[in-house]
DOPAMAR-447830 format. One record per residue: residue number from 1; chain; x negated, y negated, z of N, C-alpha, C in turn. Coordinates in steps of 0.02 Angstrom, whole numbers, plus 50000, padded with zeros to 5 digits. Layout:
<sites>
SITE    k  c  n.east  n.north   n.up  ca.east  ca.north  ca.up  c.east  c.north   c.up
SITE  NUM  A       X        Y      Z        X         Y      Z       X        Y      Z
...
</sites>
This chain:
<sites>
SITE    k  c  n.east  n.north   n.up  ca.east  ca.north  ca.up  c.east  c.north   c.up
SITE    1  A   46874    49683  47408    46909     49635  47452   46985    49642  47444
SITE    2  A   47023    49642  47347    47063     49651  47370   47104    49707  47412
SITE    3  A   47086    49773  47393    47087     49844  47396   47088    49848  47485
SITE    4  A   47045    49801  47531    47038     49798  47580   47112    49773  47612
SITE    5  A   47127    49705  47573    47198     49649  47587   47214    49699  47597
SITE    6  A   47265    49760  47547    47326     49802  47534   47302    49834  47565
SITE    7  A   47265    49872  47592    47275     49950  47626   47298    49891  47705
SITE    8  A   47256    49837  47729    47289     49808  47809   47345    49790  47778
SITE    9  A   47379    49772  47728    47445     49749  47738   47505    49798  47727
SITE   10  A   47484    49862  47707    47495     49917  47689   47493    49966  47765
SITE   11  A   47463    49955  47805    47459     49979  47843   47504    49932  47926
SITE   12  A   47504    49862  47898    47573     49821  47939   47615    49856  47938
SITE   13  A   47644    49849  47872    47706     49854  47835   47723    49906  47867
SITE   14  A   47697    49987  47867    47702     50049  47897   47725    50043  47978
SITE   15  A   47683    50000  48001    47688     50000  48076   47744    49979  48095
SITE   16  A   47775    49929  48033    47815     49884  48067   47900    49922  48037
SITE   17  A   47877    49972  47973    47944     50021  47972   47937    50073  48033
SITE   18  A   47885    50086  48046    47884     50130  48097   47919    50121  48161
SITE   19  A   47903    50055  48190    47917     50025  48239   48017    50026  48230
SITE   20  A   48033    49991  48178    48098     49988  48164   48136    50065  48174
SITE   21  A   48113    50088  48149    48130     50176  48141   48146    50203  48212
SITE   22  A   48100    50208  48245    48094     50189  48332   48131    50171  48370
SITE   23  A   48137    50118  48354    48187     50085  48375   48245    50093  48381
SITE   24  A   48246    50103  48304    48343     50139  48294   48368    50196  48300
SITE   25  A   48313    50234  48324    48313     50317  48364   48324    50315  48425
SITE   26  A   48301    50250  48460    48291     50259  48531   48340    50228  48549
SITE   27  A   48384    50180  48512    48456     50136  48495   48508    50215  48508
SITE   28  A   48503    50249  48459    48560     50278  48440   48564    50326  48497
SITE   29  A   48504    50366  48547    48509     50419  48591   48531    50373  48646
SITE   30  A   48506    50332  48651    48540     50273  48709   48616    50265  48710
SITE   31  A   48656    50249  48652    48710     50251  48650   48769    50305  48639
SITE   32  A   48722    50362  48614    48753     50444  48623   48760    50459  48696
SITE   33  A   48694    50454  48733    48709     50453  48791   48765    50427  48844
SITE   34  A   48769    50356  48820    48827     50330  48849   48890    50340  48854
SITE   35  A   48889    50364  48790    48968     50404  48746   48975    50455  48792
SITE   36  A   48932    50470  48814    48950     50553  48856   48936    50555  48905
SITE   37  A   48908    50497  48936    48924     50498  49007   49018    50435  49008
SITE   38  A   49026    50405  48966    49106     50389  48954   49151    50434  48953
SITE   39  A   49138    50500  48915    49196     50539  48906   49176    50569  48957
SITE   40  A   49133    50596  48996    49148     50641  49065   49195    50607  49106
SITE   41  A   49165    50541  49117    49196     50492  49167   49299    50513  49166
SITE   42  A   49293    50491  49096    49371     50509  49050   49394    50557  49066
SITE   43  A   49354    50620  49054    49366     50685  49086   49404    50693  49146
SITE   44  A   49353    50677  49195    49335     50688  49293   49404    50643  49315
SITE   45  A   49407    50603  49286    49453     50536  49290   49553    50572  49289
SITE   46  A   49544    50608  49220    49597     50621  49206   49619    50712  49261
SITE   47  A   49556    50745  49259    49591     50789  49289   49612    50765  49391
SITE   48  A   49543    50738  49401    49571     50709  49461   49645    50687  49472
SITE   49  A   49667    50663  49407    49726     50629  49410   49781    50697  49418
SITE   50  A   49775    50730  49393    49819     50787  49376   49826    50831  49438
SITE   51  A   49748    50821  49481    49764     50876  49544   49792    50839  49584
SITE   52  A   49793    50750  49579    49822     50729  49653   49913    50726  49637
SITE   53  A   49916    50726  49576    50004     50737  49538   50033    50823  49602
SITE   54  A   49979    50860  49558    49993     50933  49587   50012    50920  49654
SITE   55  A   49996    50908  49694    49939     50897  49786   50023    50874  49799
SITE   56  A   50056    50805  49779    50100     50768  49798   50150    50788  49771
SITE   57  A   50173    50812  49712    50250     50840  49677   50280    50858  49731
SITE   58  A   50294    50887  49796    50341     50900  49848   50366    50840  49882
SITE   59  A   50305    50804  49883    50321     50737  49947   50368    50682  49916
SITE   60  A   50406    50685  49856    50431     50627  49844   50511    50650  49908
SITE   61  A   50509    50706  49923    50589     50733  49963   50570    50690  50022
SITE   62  A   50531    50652  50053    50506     50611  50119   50504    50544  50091
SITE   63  A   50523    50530  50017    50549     50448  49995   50614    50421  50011
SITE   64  A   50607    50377  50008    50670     50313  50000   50667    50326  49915
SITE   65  A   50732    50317  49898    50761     50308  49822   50701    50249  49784
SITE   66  A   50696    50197  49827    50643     50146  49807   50594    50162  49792
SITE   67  A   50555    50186  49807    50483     50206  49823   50465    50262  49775
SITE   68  A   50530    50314  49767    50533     50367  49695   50520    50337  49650
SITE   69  A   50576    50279  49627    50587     50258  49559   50491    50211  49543
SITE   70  A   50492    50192  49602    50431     50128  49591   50356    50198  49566
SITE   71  A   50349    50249  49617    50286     50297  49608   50310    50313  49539
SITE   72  A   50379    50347  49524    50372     50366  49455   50346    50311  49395
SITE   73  A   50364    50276  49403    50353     50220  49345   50273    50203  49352
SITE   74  A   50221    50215  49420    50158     50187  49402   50115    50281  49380
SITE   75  A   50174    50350  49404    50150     50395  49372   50156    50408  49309
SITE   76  A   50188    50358  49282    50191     50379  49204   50150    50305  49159
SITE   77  A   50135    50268  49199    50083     50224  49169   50000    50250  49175
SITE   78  A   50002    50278  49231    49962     50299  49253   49927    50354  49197
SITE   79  A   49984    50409  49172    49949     50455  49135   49937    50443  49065
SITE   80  A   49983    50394  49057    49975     50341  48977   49897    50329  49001
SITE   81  A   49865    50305  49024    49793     50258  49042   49772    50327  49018
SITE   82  A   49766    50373  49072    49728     50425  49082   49709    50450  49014
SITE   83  A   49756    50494  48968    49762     50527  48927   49738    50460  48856
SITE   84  A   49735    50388  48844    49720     50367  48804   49634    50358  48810
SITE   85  A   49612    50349  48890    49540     50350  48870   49508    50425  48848
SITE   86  A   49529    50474  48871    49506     50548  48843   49516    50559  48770
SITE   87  A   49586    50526  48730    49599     50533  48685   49542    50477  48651
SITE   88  A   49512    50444  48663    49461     50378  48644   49397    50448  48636
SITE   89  A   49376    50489  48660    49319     50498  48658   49350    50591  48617
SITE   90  A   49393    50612  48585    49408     50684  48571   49354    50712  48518
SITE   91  A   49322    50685  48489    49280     50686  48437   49225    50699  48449
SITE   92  A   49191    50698  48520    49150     50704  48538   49163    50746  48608
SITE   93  A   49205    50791  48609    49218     50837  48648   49218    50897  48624
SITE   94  A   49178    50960  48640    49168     51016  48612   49240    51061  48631
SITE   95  A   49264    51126  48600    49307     51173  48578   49337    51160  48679
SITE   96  A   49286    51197  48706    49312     51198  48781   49324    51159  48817
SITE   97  A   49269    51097  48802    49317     51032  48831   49397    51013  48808
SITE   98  A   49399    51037  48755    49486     51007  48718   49532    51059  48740
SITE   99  A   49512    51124  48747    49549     51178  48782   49576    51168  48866
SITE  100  A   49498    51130  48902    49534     51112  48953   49576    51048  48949
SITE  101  A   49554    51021  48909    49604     50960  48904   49684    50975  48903
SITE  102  A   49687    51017  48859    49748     51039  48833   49799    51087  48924
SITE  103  A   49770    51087  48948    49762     51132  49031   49807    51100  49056
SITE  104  A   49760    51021  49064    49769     50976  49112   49836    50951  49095
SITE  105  A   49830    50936  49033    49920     50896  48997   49982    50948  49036
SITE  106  A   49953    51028  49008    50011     51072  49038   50008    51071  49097
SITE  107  A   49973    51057  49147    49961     51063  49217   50008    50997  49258
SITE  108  A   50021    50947  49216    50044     50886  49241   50118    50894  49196
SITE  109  A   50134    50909  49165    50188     50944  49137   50233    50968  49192
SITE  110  A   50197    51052  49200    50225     51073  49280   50240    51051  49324
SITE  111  A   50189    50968  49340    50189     50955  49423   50237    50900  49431
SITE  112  A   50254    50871  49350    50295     50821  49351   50388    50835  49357
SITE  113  A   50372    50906  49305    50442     50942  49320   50457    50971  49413
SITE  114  A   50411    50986  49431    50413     51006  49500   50449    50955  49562
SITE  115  A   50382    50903  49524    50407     50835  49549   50487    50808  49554
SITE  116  A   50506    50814  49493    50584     50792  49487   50631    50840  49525
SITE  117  A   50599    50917  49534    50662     50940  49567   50661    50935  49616
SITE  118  A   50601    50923  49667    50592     50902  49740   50623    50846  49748
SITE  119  A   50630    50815  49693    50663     50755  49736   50779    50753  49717
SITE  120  A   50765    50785  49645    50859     50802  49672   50882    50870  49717
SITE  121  A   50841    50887  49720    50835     50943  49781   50841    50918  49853
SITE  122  A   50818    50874  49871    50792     50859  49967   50824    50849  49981
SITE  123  A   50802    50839  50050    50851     50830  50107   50858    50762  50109
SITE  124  A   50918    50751  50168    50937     50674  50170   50866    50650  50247
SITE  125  A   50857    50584  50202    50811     50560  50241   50834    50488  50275
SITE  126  A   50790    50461  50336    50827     50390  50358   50823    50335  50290
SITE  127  A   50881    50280  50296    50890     50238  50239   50821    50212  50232
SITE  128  A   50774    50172  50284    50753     50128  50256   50670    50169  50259
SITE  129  A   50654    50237  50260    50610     50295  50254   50557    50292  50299
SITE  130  A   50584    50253  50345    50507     50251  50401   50504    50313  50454
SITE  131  A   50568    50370  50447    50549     50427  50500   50584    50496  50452
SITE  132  A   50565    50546  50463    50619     50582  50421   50606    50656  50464
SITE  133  A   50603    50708  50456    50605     50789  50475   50558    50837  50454
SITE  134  A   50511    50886  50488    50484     50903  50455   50510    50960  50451
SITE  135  A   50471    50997  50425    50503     51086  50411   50489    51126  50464
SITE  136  A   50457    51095  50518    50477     51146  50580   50530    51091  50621
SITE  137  A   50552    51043  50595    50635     51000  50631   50598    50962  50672
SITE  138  A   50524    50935  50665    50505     50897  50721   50502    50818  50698
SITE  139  A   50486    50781  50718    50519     50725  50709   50455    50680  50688
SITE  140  A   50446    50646  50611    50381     50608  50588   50389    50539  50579
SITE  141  A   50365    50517  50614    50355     50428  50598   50304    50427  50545
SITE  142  A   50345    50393  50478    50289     50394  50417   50255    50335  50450
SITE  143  A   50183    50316  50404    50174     50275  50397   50180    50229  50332
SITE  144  A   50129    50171  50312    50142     50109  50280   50114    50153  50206
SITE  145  A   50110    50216  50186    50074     50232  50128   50064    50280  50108
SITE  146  A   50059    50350  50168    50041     50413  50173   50086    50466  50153
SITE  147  A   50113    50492  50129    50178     50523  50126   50137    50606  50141
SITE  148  A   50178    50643  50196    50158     50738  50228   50159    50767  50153
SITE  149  A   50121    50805  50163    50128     50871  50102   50125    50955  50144
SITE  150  A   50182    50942  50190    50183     51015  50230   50226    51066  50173
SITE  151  A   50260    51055  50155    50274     51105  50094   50231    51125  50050
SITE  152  A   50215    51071  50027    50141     51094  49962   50075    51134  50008
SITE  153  A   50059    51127  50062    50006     51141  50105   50056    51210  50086
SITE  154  A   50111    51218  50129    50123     51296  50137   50125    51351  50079
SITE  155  A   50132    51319  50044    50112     51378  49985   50043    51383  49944
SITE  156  A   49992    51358  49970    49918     51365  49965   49908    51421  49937
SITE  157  A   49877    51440  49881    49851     51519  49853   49795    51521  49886
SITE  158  A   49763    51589  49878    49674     51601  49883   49665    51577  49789
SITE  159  A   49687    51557  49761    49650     51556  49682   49660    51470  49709
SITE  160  A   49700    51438  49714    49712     51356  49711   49665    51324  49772
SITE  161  A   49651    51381  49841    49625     51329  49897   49583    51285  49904
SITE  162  A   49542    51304  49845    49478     51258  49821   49506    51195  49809
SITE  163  A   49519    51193  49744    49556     51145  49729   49608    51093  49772
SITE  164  A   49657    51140  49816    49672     51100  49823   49638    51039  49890
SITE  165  A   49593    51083  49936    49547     51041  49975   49508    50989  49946
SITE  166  A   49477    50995  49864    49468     50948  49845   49499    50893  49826
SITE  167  A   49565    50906  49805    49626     50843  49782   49641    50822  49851
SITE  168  A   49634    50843  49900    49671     50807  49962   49616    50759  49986
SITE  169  A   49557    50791  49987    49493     50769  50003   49481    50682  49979
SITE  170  A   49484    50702  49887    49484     50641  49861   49538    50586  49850
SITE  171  A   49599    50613  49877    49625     50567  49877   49634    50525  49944
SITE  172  A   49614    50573  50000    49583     50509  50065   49540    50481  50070
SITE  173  A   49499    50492  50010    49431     50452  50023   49438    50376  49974
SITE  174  A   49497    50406  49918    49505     50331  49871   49546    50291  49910
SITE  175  A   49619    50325  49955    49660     50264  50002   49620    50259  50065
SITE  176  A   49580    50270  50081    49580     50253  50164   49566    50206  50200
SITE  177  A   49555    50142  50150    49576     50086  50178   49631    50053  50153
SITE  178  A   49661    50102  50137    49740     50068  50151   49770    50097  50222
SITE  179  A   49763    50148  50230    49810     50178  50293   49794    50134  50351
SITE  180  A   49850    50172  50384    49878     50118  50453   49876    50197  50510
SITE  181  A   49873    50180  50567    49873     50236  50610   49905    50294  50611
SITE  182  A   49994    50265  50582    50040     50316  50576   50010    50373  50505
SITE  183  A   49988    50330  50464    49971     50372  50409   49892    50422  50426
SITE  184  A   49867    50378  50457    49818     50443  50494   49819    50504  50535
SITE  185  A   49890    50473  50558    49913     50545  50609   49946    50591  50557
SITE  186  A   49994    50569  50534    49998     50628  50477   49964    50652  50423
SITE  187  A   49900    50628  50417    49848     50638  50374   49820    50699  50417
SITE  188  A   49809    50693  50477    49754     50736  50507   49811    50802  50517
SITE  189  A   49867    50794  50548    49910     50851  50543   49921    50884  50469
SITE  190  A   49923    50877  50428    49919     50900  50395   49859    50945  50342
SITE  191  A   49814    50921  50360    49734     50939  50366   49739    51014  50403
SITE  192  A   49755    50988  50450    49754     51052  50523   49830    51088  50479
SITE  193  A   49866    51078  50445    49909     51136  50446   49871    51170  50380
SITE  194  A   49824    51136  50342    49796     51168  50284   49741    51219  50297
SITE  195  A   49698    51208  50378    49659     51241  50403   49693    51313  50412
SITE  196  A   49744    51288  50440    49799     51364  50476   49816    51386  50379
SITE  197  A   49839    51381  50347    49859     51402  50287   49774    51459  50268
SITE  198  A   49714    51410  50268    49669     51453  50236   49656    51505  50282
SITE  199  A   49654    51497  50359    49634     51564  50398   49675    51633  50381
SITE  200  A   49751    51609  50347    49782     51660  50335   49776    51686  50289
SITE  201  A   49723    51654  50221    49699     51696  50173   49624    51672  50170
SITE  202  A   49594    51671  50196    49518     51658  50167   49504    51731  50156
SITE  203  A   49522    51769  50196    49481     51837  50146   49491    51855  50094
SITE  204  A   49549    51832  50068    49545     51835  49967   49539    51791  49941
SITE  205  A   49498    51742  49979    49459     51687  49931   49387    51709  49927
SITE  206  A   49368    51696  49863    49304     51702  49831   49230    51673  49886
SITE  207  A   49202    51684  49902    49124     51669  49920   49108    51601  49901
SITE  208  A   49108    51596  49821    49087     51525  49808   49148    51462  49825
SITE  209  A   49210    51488  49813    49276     51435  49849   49259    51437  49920
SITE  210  A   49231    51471  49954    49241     51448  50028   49192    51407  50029
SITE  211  A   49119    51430  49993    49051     51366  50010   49068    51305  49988
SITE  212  A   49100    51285  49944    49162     51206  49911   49184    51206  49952
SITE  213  A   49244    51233  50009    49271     51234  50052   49231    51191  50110
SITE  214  A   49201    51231  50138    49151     51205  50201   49127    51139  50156
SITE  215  A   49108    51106  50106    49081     51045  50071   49129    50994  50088
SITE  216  A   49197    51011  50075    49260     50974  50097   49264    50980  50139
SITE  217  A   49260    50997  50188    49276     51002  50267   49213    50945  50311
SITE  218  A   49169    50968  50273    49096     50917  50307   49132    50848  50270
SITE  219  A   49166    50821  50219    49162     50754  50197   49225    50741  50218
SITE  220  A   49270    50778  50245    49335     50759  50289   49318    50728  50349
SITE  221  A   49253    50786  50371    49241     50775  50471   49231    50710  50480
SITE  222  A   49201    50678  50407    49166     50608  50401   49219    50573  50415
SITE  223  A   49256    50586  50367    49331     50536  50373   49362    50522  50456
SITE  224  A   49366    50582  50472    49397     50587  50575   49343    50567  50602
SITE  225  A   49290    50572  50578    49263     50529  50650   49250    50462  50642
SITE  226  A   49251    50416  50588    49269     50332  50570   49308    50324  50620
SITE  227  A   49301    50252  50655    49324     50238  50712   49383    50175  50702
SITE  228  A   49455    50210  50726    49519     50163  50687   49501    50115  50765
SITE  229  A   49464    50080  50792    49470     50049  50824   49526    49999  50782
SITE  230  A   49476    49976  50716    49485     49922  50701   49545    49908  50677
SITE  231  A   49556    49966  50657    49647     49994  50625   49696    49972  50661
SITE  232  A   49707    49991  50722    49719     49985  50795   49746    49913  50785
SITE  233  A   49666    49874  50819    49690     49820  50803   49719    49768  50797
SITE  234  A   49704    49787  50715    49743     49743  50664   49820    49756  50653
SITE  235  A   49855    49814  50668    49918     49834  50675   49942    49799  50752
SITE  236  A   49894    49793  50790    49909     49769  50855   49925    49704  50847
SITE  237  A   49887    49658  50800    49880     49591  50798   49946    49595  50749
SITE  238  A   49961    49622  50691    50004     49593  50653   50082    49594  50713
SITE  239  A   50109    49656  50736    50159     49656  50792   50157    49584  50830
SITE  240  A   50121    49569  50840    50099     49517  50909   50112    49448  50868
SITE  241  A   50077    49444  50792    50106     49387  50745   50191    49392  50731
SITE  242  A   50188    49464  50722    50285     49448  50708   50313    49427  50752
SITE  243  A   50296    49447  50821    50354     49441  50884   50358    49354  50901
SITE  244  A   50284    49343  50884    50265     49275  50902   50316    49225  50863
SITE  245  A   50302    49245  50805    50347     49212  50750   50415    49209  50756
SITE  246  A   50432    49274  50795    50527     49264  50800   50520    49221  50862
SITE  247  A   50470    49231  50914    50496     49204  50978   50496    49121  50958
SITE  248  A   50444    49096  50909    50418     49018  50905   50510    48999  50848
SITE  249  A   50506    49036  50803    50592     49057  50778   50647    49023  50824
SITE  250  A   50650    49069  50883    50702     49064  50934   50684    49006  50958
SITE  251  A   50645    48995  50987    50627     48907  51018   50644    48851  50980
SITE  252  A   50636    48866  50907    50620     48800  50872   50721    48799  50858
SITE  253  A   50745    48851  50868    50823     48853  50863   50879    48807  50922
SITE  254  A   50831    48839  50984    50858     48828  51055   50837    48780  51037
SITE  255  A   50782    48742  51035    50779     48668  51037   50830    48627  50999
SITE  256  A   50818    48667  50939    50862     48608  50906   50935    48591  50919
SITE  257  A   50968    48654  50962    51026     48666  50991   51037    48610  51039
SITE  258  A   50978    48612  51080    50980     48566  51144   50980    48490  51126
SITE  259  A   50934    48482  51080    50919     48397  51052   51005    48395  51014
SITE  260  A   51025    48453  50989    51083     48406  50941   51164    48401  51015
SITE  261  A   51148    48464  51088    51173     48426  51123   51165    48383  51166
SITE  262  A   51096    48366  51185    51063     48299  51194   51105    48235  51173
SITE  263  A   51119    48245  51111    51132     48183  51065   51202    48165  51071
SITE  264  A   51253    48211  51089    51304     48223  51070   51326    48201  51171
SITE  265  A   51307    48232  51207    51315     48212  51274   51293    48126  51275
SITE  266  A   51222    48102  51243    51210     48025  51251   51274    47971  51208
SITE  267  A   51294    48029  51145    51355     47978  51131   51417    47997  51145
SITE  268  A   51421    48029  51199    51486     48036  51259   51486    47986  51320
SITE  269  A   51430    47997  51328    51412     47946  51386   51422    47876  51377
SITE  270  A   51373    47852  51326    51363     47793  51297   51468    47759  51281
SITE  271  A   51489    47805  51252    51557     47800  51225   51601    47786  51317
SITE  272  A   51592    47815  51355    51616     47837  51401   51616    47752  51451
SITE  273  A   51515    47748  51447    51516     47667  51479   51556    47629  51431
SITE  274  A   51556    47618  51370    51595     47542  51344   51653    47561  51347
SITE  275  A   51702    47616  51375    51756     47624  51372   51748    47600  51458
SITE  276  A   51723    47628  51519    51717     47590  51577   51710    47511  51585
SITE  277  A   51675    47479  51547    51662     47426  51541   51705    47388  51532
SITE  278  A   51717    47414  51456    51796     47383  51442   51860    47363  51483
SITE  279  A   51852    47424  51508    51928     47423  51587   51912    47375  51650
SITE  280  A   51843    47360  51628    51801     47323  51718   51814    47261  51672
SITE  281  A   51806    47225  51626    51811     47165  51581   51888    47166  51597
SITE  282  A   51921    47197  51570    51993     47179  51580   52026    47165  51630
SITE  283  A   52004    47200  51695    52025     47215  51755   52001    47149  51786
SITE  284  A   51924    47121  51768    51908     47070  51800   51948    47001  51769
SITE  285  A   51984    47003  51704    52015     46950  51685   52087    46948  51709
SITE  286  A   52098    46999  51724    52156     47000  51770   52166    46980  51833
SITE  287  A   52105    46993  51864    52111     46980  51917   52106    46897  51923
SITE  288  A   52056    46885  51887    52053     46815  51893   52108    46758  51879
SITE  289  A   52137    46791  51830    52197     46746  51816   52250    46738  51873
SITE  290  A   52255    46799  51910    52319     46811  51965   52292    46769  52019
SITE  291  A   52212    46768  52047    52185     46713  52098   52189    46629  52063
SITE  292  A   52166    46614  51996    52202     46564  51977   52264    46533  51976
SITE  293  A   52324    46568  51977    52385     46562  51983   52399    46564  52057
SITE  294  A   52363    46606  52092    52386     46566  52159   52352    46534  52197
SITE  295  A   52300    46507  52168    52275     46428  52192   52298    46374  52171
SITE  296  A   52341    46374  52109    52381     46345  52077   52440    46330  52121
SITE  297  A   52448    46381  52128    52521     46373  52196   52498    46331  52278
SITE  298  A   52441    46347  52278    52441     46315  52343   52434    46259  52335
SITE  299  A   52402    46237  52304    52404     46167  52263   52467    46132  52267
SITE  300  A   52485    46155  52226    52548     46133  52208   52610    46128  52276
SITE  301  A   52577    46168  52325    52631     46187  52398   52605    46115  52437
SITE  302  A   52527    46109  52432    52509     46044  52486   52556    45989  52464
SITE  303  A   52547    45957  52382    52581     45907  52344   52654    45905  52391
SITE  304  A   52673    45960  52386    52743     45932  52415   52780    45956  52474
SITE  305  A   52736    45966  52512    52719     45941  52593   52702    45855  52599
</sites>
């Protein structure tokens, strides 16, 4: 009997380290896993960041001074973020992951130095940056967000075209509900000048860059054919609120113009009768006194008859 107790409690006991054991195996691959789907994220995250740096380093020469100083300051917060979550997971990044890592740092290095000389380099643009020139002298109404990359488009490699259809790709697909019509028109022109750039080298691009290629091109077509009705719009409606607003502006001005000479004519007027009045009061005590005085006289003429 007892021999019976210990081997079932002996045989709990087992189940129940077993079970624990289990547990904390199936604990720990659960959370390895997570670790590494974190640091890809970290990864994908940071180089994305680095190709849309690349993509844009020309376009700060189509800023306002404002708009430089403000992008630089959220591009250098920006790569602080970037570079501390990758640096969060280095330990668990193999030889080639840290090699490309090390890529990407020099890669944003380049695009940032690039960056700075495009912009003490450029041309003079309008003050307040809503139109500026392009490089064939034709004339661009920016929009509210979009800034052209016809320079960066024109020097497209066959080794970079991949790439760079994907950085342009993804970065219309993260703003595109921010843009406004104007920024769609120069979104799509510039698209179309990147088309004309690859026809002039796709034959020394690689086989597998062009099948990526056509991948980006199918998730662009997506993008142009979304319908800016609504875009439209809402740019339609906000115009129509401003104008409204100056015109209700101007009224509520003119009015008040009119009521304060309203007020100003009633105490002219008003001033005008008690000054009439006054002269009709006086005039009538005058008069009366002079017909008193000569009824007085006639009076006085019968007596002395």
């Amino acid at each position: 009997m007892l021999k019976r107790t210990f081997s079932t409690s002996a045989l709990a006991a087992s189940l129940l380290l077993g079970g624990l054991t289990f547990t904390q195996v199936s604990c720990t691959e659960n959370q390895q896993k997570e670790v590494s789907q974190e640091s890809d994220q970290a990864y994908n995250d940071f180089k994305s960041f680095v190709d849309e740096t690349e993509m844009k380093a020309q376009n700060v020469a189509n800023e306002t001074e404002a708009d430089y100083e403000r992008e630089t300051a959220q591009l250098k917060a920006d790569y602080d973020t970037k570079v501390a979550a990758v640096d969060r997971y280095a330990d668990s990044y193999d030889d080639q992951r840290k090699q490309e890592l090390d890529q990407l740092r020099s890669r944003y290095t380049t695009a940032s130095d690039a960056r700075t000389t495009a912009w003490t380099s450029r041309p003079a643009v309008s003050a307040d940056g809503s139109a500026t020139v392009a490089t064939d002298g034709t004339s661009v109404k920016m929009g509210k967000y979009y800034k052209p990359m016809t320079s960066e488009i024109a020097v497209m490699t066959p080794q970079n075209a991949q790439a760079k259809y994907n950085a342009f790709v993804n970065m219309v697909d993260r703003n595109k509900s921010s843009y406004d019509i104007d920024d769609w028109n120069n979104i799509n022109a510039d698209w179309r000048a990147m088309d004309a750039r690859y026809d002039q080298i796709k034959d020394q691009i690689s086989a597998a860059d062009k099948r990526q290629i056509a991948e980006e091109k199918g998730k662009y077509a997506a993008f142009k054919s979304v319908d800016k009705t609504k875009i439209r719009a809402e740019q339609g409606a906000n115009a129509v609120a401003n104008t409204a607003e100056d015109v209700a502006h101007g009224a509520k001005e003119t009015g008040k113009d009119i009521g304060q000479g309203a007020a100003k004519v009633g105490k002219d007027v008003g001033q005008g009768a008690k000054e009439v009045g006054k002269d009709i009061g006086q005039g009538a005590a005058k008069a009366g006194k002079a017909v008193g005085g000569a009824v007085k006289g006639v009076f006085n003429g019968k007596e002395n008859e």
